[in-house]
N, C-alpha and C positions, 0 to 999 in steps of 0.2 A: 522447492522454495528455499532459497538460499536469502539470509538478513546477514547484513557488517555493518557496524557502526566506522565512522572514518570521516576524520576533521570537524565534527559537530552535523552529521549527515544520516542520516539512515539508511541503508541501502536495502531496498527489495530485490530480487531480482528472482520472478518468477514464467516458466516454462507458457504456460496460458492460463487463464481465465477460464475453464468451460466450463462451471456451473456452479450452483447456489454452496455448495461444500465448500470446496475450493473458497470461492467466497467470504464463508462465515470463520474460515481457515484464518483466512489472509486476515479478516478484518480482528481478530478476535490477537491472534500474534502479534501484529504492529501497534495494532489501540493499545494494547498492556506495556508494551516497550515505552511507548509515545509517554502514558501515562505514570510509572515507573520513572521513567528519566530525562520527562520535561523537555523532549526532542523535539525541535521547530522546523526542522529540514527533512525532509522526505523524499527520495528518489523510487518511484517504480517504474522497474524496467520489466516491461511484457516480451521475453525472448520469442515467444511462437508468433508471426505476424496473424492469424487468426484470434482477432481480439475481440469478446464480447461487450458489445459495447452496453449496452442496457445491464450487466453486469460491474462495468466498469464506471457506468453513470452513477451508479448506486453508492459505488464505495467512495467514490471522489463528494458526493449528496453528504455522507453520514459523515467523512472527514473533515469537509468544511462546517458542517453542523456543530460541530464536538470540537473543531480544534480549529486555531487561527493562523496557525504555521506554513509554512511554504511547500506547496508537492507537485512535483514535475513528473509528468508519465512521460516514458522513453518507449 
């Protein structure tokens, strides 16, 4: 998992999605940045095209839950 911050943007950029780790990984790194630094912009880019999607339903659920800012999956 690779994160950059650039032009007021967050950048994820991770390998795949394939399970609940991973998961609470990703959500638990970005939540604390987001919340830390009042980021409104979010890019996650999924590099492996095997994307879990019931995985990625989830995180996109608990980010719109928690936060009103703008998040584009690639």
């Amino acid at each position: 998992m690779e994160i950059y911050y650039n032009d007021k943007t967050l950048y994820v950029n991770l390998d795949e999605l394939r399970n609940n780790s991973t998961l609470r990984l990703l959500k638990s790194r970005v939540f604390n940045i987001i919340n830390d630094y009042d980021i409104e912009n979010i890019v996650l880019n999924l590099i492996n095209d095997n994307k879990n999607n019931d995985l990625l339903d989830e995180f996109i659920y608990e980010y719109e839950k928690k936060y009103h800012g703008n998040l584009l999956i690639k």
